[in-house]
Backbone as CSV, one residue per row, in Angstrom:
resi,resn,N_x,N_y,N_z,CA_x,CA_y,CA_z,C_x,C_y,C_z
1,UNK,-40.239,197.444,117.361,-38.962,197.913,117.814,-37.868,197.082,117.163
2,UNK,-36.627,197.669,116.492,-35.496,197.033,116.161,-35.257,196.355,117.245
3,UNK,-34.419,195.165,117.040,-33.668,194.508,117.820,-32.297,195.377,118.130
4,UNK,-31.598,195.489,118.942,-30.160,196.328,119.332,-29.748,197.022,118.654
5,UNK,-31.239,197.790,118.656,-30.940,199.408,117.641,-30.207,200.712,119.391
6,UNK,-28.436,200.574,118.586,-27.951,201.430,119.626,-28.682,202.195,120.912
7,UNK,-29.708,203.011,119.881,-30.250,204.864,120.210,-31.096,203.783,121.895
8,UNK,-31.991,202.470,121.377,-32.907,202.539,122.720,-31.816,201.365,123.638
9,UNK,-30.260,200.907,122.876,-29.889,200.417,124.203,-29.429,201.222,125.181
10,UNK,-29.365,202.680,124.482,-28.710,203.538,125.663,-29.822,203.857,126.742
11,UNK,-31.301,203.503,126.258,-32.364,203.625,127.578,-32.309,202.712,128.060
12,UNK,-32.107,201.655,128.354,-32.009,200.161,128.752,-31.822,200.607,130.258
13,UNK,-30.429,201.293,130.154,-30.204,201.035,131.934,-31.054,202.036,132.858
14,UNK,-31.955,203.289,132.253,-32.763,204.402,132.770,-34.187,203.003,133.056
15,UNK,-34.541,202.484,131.844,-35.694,202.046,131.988,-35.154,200.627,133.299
16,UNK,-35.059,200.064,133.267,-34.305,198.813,134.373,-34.596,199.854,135.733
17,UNK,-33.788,200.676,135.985,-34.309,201.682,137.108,-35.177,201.748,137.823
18,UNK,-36.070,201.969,136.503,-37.808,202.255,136.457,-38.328,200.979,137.248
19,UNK,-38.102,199.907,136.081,-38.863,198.511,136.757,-38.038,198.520,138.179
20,UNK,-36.622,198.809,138.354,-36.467,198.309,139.682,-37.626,199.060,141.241
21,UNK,-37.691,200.362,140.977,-38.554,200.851,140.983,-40.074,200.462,141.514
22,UNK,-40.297,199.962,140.896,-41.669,199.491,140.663,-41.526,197.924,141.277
23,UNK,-40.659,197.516,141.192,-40.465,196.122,142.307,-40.025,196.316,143.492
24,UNK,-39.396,197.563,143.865,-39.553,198.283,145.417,-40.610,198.578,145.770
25,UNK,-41.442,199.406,145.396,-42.731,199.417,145.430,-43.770,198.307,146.016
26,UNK,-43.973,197.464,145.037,-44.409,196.354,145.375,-43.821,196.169,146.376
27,UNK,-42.499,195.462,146.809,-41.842,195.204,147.886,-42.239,195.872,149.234
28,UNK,-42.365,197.021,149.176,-42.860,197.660,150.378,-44.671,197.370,150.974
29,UNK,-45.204,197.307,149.926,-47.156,196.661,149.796,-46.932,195.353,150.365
30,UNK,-45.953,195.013,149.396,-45.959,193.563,149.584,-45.845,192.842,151.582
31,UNK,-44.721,193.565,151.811,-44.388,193.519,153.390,-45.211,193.638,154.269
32,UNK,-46.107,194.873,154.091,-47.244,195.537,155.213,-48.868,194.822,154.704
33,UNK,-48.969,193.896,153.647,-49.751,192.844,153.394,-49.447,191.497,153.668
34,UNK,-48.196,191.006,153.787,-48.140,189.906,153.842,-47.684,189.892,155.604
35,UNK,-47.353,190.563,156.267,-47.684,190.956,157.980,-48.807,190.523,158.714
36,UNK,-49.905,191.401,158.128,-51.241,191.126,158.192,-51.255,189.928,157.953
37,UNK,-51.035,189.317,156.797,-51.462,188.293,156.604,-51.449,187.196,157.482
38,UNK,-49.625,187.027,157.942,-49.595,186.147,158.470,-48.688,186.793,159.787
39,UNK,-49.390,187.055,160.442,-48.779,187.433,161.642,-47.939,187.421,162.656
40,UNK,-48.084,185.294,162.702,-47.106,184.498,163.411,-45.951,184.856,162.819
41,UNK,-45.560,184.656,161.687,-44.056,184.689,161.049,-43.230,186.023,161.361
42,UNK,-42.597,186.120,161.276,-41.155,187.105,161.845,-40.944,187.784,160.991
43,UNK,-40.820,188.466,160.958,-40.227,189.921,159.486,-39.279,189.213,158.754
44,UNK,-38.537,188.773,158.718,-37.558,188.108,158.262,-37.967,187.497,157.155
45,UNK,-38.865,186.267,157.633,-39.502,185.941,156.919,-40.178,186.441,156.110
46,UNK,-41.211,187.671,156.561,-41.860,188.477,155.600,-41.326,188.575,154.501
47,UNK,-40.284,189.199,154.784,-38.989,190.215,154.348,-38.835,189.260,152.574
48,UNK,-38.520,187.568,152.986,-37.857,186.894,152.392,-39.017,186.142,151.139
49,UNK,-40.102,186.196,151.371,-41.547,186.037,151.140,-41.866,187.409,150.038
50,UNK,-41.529,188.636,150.275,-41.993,189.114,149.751,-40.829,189.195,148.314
51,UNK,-39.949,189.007,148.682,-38.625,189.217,147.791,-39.060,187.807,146.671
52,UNK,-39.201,186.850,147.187,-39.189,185.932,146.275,-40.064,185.562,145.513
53,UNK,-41.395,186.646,145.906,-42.403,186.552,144.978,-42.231,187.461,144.022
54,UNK,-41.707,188.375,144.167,-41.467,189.511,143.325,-40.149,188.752,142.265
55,UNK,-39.079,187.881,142.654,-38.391,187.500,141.813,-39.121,186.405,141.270
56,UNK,-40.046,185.532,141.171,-41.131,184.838,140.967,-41.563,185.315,139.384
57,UNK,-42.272,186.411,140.110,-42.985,187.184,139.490,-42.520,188.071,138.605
58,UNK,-41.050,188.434,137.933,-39.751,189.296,136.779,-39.394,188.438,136.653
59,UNK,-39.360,186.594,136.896,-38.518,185.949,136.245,-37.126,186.316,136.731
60,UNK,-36.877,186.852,137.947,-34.833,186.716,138.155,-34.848,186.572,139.260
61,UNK,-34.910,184.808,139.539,-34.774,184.142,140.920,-32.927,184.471,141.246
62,UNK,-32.734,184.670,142.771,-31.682,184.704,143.314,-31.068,183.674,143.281
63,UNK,-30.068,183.345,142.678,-29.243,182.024,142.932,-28.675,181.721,144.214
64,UNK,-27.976,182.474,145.019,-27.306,182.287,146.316,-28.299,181.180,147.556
65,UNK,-27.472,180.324,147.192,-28.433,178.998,148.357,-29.274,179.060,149.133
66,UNK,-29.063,180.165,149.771,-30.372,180.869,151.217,-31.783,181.063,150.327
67,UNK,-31.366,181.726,149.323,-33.111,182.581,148.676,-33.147,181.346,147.953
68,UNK,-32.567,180.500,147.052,-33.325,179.779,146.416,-33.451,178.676,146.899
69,UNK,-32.981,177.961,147.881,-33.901,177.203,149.301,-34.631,177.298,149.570
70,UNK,-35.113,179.555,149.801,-36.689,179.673,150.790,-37.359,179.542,149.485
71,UNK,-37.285,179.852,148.323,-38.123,179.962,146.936,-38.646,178.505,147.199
72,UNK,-37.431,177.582,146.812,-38.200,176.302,147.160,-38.765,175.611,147.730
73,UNK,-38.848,176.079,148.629,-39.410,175.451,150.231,-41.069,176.436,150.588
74,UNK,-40.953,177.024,149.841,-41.924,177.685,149.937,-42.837,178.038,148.943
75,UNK,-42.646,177.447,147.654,-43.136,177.797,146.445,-44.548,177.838,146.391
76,UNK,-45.548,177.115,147.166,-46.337,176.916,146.966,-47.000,178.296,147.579
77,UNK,-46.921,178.693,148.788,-47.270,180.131,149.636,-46.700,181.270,148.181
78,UNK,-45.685,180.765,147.819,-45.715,182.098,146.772,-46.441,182.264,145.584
79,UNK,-46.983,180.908,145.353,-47.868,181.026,143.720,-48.751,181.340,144.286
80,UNK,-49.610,180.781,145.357,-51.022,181.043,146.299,-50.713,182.738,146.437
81,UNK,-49.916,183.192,146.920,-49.904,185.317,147.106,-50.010,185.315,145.869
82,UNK,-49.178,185.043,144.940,-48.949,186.189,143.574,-50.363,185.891,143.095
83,UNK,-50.946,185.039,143.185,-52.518,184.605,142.605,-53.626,185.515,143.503
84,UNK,-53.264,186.344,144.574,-53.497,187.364,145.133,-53.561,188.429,144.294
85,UNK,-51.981,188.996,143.844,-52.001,190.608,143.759,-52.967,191.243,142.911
86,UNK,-53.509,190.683,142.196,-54.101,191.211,141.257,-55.457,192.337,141.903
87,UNK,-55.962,190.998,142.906,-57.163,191.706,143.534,-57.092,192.935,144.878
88,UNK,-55.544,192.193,146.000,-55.431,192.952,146.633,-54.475,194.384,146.300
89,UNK,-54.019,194.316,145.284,-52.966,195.442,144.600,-53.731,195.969,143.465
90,UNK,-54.814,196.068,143.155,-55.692,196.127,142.231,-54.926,197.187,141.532
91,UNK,-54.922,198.725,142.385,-54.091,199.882,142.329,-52.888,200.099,141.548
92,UNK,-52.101,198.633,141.630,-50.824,198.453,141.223,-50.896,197.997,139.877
93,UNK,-52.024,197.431,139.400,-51.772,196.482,138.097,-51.468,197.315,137.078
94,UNK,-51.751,198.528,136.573,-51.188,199.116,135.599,-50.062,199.474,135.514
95,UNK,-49.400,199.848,136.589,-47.700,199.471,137.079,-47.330,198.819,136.722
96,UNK,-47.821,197.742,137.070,-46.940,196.066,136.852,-47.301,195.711,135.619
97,UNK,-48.598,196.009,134.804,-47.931,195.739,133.538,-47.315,196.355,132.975
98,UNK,-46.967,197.555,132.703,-46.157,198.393,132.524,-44.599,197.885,132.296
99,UNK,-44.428,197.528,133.999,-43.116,197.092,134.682,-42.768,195.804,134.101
100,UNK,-43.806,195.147,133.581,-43.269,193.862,133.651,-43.030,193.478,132.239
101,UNK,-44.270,194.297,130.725,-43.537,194.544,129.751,-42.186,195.159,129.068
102,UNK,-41.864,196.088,129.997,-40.527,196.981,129.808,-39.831,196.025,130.157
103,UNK,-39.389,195.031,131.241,-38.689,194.598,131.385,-38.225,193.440,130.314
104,UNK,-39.329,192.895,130.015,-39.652,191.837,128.777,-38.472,192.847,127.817
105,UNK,-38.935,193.983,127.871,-38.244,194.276,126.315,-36.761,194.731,126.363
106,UNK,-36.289,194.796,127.981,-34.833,195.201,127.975,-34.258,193.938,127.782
107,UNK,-34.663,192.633,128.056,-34.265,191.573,128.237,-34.286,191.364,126.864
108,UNK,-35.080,191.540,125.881,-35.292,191.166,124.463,-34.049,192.051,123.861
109,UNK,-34.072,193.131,124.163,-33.263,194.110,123.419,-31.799,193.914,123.913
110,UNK,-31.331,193.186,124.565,-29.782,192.462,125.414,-30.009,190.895,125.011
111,UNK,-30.660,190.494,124.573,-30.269,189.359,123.983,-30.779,188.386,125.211
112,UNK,-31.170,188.683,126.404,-31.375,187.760,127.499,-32.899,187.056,127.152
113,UNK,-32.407,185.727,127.245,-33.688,184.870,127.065,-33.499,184.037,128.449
114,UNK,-34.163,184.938,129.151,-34.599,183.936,130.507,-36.357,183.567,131.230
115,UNK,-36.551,182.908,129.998,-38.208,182.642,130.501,-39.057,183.831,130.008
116,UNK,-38.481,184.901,129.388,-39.601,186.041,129.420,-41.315,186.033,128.925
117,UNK,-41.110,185.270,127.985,-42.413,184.958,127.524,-43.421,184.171,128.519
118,UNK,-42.774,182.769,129.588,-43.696,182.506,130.178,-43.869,183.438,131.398
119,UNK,-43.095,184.481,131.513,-42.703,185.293,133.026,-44.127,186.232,132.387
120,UNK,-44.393,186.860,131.010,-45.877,187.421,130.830,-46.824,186.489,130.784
121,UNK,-46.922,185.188,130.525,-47.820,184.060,130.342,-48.048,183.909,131.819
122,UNK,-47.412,183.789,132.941,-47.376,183.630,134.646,-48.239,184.932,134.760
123,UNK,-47.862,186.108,134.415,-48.299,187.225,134.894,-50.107,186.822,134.127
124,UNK,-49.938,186.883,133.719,-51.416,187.085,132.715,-52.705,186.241,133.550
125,UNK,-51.799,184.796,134.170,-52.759,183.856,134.350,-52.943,184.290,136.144
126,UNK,-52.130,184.791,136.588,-52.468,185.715,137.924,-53.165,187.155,137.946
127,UNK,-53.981,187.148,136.841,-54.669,188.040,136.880,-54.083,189.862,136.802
128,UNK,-52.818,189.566,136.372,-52.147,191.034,136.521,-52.224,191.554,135.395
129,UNK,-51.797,190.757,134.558,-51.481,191.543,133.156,-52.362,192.220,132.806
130,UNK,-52.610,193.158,132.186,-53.799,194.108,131.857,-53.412,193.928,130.230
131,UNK,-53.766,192.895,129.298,-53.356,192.872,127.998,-54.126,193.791,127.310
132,UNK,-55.393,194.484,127.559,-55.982,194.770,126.958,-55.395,196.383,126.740
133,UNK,-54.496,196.783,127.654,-53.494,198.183,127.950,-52.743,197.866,126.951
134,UNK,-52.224,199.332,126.131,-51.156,199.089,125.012,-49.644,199.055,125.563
135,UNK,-49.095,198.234,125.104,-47.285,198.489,125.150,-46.909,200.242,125.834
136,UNK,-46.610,199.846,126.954,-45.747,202.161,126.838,-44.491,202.217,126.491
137,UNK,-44.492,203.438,125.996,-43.388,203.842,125.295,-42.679,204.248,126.675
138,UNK,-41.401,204.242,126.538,-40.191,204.277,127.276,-40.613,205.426,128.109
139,UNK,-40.741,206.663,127.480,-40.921,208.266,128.190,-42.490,208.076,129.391
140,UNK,-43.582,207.471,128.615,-44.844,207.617,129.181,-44.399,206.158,130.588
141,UNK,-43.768,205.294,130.213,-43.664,204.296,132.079,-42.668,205.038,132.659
142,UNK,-41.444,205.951,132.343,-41.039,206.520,133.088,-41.273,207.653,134.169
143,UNK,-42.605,208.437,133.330,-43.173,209.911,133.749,-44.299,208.960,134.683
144,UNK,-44.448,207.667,134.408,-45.436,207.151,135.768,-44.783,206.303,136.460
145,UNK,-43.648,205.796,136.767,-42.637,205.982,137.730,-42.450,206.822,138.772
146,UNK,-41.599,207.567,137.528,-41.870,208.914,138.692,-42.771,209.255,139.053
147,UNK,-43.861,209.294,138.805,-45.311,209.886,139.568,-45.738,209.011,140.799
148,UNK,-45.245,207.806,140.499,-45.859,206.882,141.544,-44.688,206.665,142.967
149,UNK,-43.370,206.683,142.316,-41.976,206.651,143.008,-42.220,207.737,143.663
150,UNK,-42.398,209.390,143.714,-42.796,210.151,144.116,-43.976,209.942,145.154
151,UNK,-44.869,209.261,145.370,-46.119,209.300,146.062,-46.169,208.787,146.978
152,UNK,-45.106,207.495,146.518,-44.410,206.710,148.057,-43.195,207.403,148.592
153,UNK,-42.946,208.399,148.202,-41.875,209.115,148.665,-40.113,208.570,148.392
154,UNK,-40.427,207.701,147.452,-39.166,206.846,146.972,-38.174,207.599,145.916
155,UNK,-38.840,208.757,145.252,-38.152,209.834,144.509,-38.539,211.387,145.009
156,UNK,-37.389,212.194,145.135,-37.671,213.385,145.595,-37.585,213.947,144.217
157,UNK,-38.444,215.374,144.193,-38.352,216.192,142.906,-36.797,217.095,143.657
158,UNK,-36.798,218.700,143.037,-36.123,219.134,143.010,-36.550,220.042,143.894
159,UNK,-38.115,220.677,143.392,-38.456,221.167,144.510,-38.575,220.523,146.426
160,UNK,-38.834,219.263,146.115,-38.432,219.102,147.712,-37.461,218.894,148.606
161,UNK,-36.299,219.513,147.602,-34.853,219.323,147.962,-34.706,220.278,149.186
């Protein structure tokens, strides 16, 4: 792929969507697993647990003092889950690599260098990355987006308007 060849920065903000997408997703698994998990704790917590593994896990920790307090204060419960998803989200991993290369490449293709390389090196060594899956092209992670955004009921077609 060119570097800030115009034609795919104009997909940039469709594909971002996508991954956001796909980190709602997770987000929602993530909640009704990590419940179970730990029962004592308060939704809140859940809530805040599941968010920060997922920013963990894309490389775009929240700066605002509250989340990156619980990130820190808690880092260790979050490398211990994400060293999870692989097995209990088994379902999800072709998603997430998917999700988590596209994102690599909007960040590449905007010039943003924030960790991306070790954010797939993290992913890989938690058992998610599926390297052995090829790169998708922009159209084919979007049409499984939508297929999957759809299933959780997170995208309506037209017909179920």
């Amino acid at each position: 792929m060119e570097k800030n060849k115009p034609v795919e920065k104009h997909f940039i903000p469709a594909l971002r969507e996508g991954v956001d997408l796909v980190r709602m997703i997770l987000f929602v698994r993530l909640k009704r697993y990590l419940a179970d998990r730990y029962p004592h704790e308060e939704s809140g917590y859940i809530a805040m647990l599941s968010g920060a593994m997922i920013n963990r896990l894309f490389d775009t920790p929240n700066p605002e003092r509250q989340f990156a307090g619980f990130a820190a204060a808690n880092s260790e419960r979050i490398e211990k889950e994400l060293g999870n998803i692989a097995t209990e989200f088994a379902d999800l991993r072709i998603l997430l690599t998917d999700a988590l290369r596209i994102h690599f490449l909007c960040n590449y293709q905007e010039d943003l260098d924030n960790g991306n390389q070790e954010m797939l090196s993290r992913a890989r060594d938690y058992g998610l990355l599926m390297e052995e899956r090829p790169v998708p092209l922009p159209k084919g992670f979007m049409n499984l987006v939508y297929r999957v955004g759809r299933a959780y009921g997170l995208i309506r077609s037209q017909e179920d308007s």
